[in-house]
BABARO-684436 format. One record per residue (C-alpha): residue in three letters; x, y, z. Coordinates in steps of 0.1 Angstrom, whole numbers, padded with zeros to 4 digits, always signed. Layout:
ALAXYZ;...
This chain:
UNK-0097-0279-0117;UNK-0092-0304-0093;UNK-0113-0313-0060;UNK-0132-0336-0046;UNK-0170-0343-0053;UNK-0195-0345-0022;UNK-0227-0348-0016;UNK-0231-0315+0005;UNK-0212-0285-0001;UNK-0210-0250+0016;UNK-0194-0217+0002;UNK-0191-0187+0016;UNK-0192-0167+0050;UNK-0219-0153+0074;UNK-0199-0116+0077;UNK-0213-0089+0060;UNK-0219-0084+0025;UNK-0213-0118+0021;UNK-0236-0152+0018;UNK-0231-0185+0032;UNK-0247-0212+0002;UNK-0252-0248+0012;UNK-0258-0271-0016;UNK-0271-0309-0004;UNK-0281-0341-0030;UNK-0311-0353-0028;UNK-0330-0388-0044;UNK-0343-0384-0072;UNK-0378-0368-0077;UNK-0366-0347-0055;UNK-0363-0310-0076;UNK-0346-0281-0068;UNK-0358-0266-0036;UNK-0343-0232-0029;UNK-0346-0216+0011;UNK-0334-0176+0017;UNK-0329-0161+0053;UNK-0319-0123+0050;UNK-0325-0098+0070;UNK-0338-0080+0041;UNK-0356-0107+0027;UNK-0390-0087+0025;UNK-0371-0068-0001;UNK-0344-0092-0016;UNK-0355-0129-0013;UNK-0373-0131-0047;UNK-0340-0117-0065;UNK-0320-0143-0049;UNK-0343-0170-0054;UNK-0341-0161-0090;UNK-0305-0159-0091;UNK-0298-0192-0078;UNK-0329-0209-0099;UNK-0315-0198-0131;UNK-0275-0210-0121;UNK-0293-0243-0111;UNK-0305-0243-0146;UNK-0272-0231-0167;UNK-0255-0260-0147;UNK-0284-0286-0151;UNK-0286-0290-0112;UNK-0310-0320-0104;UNK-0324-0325-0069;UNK-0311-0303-0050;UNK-0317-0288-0017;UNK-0299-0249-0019;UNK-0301-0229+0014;UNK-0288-0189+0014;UNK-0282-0172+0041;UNK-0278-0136+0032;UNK-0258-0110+0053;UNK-0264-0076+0019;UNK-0240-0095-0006;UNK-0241-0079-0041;UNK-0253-0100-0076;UNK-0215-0112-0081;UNK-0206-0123-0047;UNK-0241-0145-0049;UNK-0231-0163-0079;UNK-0197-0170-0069;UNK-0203-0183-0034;UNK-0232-0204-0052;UNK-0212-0215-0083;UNK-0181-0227-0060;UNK-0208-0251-0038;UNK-0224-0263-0070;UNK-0188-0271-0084;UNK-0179-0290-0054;UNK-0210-0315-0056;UNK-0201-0319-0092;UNK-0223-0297-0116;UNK-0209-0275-0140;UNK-0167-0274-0130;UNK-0153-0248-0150;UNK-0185-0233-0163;UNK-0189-0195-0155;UNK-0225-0189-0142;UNK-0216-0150-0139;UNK-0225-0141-0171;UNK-0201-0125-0199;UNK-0166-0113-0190;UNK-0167-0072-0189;UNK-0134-0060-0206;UNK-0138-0021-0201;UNK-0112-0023-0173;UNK-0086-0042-0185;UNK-0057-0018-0191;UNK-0022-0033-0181;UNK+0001-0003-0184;UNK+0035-0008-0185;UNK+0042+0029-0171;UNK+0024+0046-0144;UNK+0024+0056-0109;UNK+0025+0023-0083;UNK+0033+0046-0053;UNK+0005+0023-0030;UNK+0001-0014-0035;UNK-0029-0022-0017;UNK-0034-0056-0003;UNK-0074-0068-0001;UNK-0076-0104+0010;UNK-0094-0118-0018;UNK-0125-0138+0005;UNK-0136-0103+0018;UNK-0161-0089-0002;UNK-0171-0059+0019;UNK-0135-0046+0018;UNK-0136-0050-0020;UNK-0170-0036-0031;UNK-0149-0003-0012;UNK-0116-0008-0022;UNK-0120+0017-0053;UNK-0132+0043-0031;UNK-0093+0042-0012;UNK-0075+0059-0037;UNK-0047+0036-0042;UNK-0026+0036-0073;UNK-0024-0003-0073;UNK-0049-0031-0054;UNK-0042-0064-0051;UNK-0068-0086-0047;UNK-0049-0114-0027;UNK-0054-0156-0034;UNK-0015-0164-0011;UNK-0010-0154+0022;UNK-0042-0139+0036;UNK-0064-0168+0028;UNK-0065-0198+0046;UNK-0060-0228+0029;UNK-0101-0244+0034;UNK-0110-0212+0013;UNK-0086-0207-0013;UNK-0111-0227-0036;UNK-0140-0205-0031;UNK-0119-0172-0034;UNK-0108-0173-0069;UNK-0148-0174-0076;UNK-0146-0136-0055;UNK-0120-0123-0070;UNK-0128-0139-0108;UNK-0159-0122-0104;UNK-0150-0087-0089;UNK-0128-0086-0124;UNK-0156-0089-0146;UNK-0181-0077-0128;UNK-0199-0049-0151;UNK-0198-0025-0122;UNK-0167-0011-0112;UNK-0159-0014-0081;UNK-0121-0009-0087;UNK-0120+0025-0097;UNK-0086+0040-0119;UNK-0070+0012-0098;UNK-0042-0009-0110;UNK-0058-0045-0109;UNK-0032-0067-0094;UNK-0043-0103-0083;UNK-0014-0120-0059;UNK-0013-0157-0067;UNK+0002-0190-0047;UNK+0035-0202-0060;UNK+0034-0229-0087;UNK+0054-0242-0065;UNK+0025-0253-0043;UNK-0015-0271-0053;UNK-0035-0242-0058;UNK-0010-0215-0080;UNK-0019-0235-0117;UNK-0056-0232-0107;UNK-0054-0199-0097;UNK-0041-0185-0131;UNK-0064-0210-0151;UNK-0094-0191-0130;UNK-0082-0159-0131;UNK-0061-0152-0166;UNK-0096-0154-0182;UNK-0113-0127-0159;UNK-0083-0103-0173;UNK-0064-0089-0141;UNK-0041-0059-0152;UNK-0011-0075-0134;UNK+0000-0107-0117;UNK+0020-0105-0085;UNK+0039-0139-0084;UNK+0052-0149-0047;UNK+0082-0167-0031;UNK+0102-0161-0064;UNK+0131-0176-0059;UNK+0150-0181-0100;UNK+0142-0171-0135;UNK+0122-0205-0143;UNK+0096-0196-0115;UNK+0084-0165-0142;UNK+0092-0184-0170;UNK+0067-0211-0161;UNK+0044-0186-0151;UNK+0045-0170-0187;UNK+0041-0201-0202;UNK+0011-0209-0186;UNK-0008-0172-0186;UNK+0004-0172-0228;UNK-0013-0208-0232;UNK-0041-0191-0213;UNK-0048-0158-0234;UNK-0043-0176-0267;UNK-0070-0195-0252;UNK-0090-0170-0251;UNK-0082-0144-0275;UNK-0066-0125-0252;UNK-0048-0096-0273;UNK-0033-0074-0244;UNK-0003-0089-0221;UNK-0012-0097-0187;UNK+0015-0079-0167;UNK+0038-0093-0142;UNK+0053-0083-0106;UNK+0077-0104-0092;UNK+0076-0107-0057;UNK+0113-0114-0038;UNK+0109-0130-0004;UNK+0138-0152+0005;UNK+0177-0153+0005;UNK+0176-0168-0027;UNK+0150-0149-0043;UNK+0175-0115-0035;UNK+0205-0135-0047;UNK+0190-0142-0079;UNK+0169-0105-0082;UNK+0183-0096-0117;UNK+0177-0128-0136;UNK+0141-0125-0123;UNK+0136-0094-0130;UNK+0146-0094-0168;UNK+0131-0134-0172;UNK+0100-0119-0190;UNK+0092-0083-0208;UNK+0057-0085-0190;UNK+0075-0075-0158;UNK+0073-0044-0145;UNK+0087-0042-0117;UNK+0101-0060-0087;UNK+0085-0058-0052;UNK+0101-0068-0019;UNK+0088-0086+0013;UNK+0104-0086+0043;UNK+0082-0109+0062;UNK+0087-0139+0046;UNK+0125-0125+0037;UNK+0132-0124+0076;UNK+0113-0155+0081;UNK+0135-0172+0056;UNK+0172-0160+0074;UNK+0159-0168+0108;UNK+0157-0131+0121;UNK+0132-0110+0138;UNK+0119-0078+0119;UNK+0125-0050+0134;UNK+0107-0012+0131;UNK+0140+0004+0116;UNK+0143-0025+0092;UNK+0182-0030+0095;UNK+0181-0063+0086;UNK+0165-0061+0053;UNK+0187-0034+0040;UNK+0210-0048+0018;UNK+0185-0073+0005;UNK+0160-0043-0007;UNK+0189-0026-0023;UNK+0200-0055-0043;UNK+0164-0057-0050;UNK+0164-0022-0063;UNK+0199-0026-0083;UNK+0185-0055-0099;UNK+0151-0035-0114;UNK+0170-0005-0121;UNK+0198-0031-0141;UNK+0164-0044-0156;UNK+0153-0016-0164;UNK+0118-0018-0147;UNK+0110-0004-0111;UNK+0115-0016-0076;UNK+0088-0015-0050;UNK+0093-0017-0014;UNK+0079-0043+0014;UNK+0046-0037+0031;UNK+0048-0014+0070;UNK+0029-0038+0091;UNK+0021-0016+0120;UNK-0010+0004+0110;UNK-0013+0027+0139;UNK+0025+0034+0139;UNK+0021+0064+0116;UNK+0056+0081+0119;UNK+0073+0051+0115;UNK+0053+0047+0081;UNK+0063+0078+0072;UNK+0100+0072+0084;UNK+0100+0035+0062;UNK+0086+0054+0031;UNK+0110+0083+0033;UNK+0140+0055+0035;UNK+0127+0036+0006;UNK+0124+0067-0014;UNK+0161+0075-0006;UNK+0169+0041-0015;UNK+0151+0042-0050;UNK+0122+0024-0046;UNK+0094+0040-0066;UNK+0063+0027-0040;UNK+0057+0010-0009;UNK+0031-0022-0002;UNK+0001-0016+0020;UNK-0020-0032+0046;UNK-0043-0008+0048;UNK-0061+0021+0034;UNK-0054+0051+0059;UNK-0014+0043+0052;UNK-0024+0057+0018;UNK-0023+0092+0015;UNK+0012+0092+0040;UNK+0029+0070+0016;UNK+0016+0091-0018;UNK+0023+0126+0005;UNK+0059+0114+0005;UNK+0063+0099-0032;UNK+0057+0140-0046;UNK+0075+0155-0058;UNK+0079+0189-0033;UNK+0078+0225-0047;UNK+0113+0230-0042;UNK+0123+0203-0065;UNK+0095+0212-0090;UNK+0112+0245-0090;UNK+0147+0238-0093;UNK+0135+0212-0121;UNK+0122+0238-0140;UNK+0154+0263-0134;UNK+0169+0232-0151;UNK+0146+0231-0179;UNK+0143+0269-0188;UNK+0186+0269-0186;UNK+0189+0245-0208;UNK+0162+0266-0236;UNK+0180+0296-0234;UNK+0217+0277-0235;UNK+0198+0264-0266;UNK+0190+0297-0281;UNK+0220+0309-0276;UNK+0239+0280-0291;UNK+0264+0277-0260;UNK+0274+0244-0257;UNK+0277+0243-0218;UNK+0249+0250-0201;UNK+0251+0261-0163;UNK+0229+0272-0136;UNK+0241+0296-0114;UNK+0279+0287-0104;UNK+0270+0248-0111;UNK+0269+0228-0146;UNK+0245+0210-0153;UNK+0254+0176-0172;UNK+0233+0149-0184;UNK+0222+0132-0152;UNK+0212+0167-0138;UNK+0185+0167-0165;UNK+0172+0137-0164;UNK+0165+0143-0129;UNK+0151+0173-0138;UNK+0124+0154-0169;UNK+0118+0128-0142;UNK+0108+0153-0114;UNK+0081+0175-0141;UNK+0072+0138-0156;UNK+0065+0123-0117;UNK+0043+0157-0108;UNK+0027+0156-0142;UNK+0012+0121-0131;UNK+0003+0131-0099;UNK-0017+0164-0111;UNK+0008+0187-0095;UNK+0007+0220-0110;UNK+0043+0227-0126;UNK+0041+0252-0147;UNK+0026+0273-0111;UNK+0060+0268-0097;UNK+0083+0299-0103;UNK+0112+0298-0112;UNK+0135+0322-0097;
């Protein structure tokens, strides 16, 4: 990992639930001295003493001057902010001071619901320590576009530590971290940090041609052989530019870790010099190619964040559109766009119903060994029935109650 060694180091942030560290050389003889200020420090100060004594230790940390300012972080946002400012005045780069890598969560899933992708900018740890309390099918812990680029470094010691953290703070969520592009200094050292924490999924940005995955693969497969890695990190391809949509279906079938292809219309409209708009004309065509390519693929297509939070028709309106257009979920900004998004992804009772119309039709077309099967005046062909599998299959995820569905 590269950086540059200093003298004096800081890490961290004075916002709440986090810890600023400041790490300072001394001469020699000096020792290591270790200051707290908390506002619980009555309580807390002889914990994080200890915490930071024995990191000082693992990374052989000789005079030193550490000072912690406390705001009610947790064990694993301590250690990170404190490992990332010992890295940078040059003890212990690449050592993990946060003890052994918890693997009870890693569960990349090729199949299952991705209704809401929730973005959590990854230097926020009070929106994380919550962000399994939100419900969300997917989280993204982000290292691109909500980070600034002075603390991208410290970040990837956040979020590599929220993955293998022993507590779960995640929940049933998918665990997605968003990358930078290889393209740019900090997307190699993001996977080389985080491959080894074991996120469930990659989202890979500004993908723009086949070899932007393929070099990605390469690296995450060098990675888990590494370290013994059995399970396939997953990927999500993220399309944000002209030549990103023109290209869609050799990106989404580069690699057989994809599973699906997401959209973003920010950087997309950014890209073709165009204002977005609330109806979103001009990103229609480019999030149906994006959707033609995944289904060609044969993985899904998820649609582009709705970046008005208090604007909760028009989330409704966006998600209704992108349902229509065959988009199996919709990014997120924030969590009270969830339940809208998931309200409109069900499956209703109508179409539970006439699924299951479908299915008992087809059982007694079978009993009776007709070979055309009909409901009502309409036949009902292959496509019909799929339709039909899909609708009981989609409900059957969400714990909807078929079978309480009458058919009539």
């Amino acid at each position: 990992m590269s950086f540059n060694i200093v003298d004096q180091a800081v890490s961290g942030k004075a916002d709440k639930s986090d810890v600023l560290v400041s790490c300072c050389k001394k001469e020699p003889g000096y020792g290591v001295k270790i200051t707290v200020k908390s506002s619980v420090k009555a309580f807390y100060a002889k914990h994080i003493e200890s915490l930071a004594a024995k990191s000082a230790e693992e990374l052989s940390v000789k005079d030193m001057l550490i000072e912690i300012e406390d705001n009610g972080a947790l064990d694993f946002v301590i250690l990170a902010r404190l490992e990332a400012a010992l890295h940078k005045t040059g003890y212990g780069a690449g050592k993990n001071i946060s003890g052994e890598i918890c693997r009870d969560y890693f569960k990349p899933e090729f199949s299952r619901l991705r209704r809401s992708r929730l973005y959590i900018p990854g230097n926020n740890p009070d929106l994380i320590i919550n962000a399994g309390l939100f419900g969300a099918d997917s989280l993204i812990l982000d290292l691109e576009d909500s980070v600034a680029p002075e603390q991208k470094f410290d970040t990837r010691y956040i979020v590599r530590n929220i993955l293998t953290c022993k507590n779960n703070f995640l929940g049933s969520s998918e665990r997605i971290v968003r990358i930078n592009p290889l393209s740019c200094e900090y997307g190699r050292e993001d996977l080389e940090m985080i491959v080894p924490a074991l996120p469930d999924t990659i989202l890979i940005p500004k993908c723009e041609t086949a070899d932007d995955i393929i070099e990605v693969e390469k690296i995450v497969k060098k990675i888990e052989h590494e370290n013994n890695i059995e399970s396939k990190i997953l990927f999500m391809p993220l399309i944000e530019t002209a030549k990103g949509v023109i290209n869609a279906y050799d990106i989404a079938r580069a690699s057989e870790r994809s599973v699906a292809l997401c959209f973003g219309a920010e950087d997309f409209t950014r890209d073709i010099g165009c204002e977005r708009t609330r109806d979103g004309r001009e990103t229609f065509s480019a999030r149906c190619s994006v959707v033609y390519a995944a289904k060609a693929a044969g993985i899904e297509a998820i649609d582009t964040v709705f970046s008005d939070i208090e604007d909760s028709e028009g989330l409704r309106k966006s998600t209704v559109e992108a349902q229509s257009l065959g988009f199996c979920g919709k990014g997120l900004i924030h969590p009270g766009q969830i339940k809208i998004v998931h309200e409109v992804f069900a499956p209703t009772d109508e179409q539970i119903r006439y699924a299951n119309k479908v299915m008992q039709a087809i059982e007694e077309a079978k009993s009776r060994g007709a070979g055309v099967i009909a409901l009502g005046s309409k036949m009902i062909d292959a496509p019909v029935v799929e339709r039909a599998k899909k609708t009981l299959e989609l409900a059957k995820k969400m714990g909807i109650e078929t079978a309480k569905k009458e058919v009539r």
